[in-house]
N, C-alpha and C positions, 0 to 999 in steps of 0.2 A: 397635606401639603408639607413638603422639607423646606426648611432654610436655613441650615445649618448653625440655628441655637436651639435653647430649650424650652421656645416660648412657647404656651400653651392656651388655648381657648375652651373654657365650662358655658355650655350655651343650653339654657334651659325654657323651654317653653310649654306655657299651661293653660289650656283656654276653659272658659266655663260658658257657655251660652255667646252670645257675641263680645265677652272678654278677653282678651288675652295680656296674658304676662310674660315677656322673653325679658331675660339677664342674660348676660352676655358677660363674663370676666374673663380678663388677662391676667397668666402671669409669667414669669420666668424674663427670660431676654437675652445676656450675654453668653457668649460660646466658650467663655476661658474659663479654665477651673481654679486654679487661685483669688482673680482678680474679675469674678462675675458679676459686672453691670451690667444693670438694661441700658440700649439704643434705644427704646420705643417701641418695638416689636408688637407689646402687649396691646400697647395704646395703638397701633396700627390697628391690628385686626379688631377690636373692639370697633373702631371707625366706618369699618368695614361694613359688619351687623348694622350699627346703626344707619349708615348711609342707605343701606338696604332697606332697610323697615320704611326711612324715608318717605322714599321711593315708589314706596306702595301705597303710599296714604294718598 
């Protein structure tokens, strides 16, 4: 998915018998090249995974 910064999502998932282990990390965020802050971006999608996992329990 685009959205015009550089935020990125490492989403790993490892199950061992009825274990599972997902990490989910953000990073990046602002679109300017001198002056790049994050909005939140990270912390969105991160939100996202989680809300999802939720969901399923």
């Amino acid at each position: 998915m685009r959205n015009g910064n550089r935020a990125s999502l490492s989403l790993t998932v490892v199950g061992s018998n009825s274990n599972i282990f997902i990490s989910a990390i953000g990073a990046g965020g602002g679109s300017g090249v001198f002056l790049s802050f994050s909005l939140g971006a990270e912390d969105n999608m991160v939100a996202i995974v989680q809300n999802s996992i939720e969901q399923m329990r």
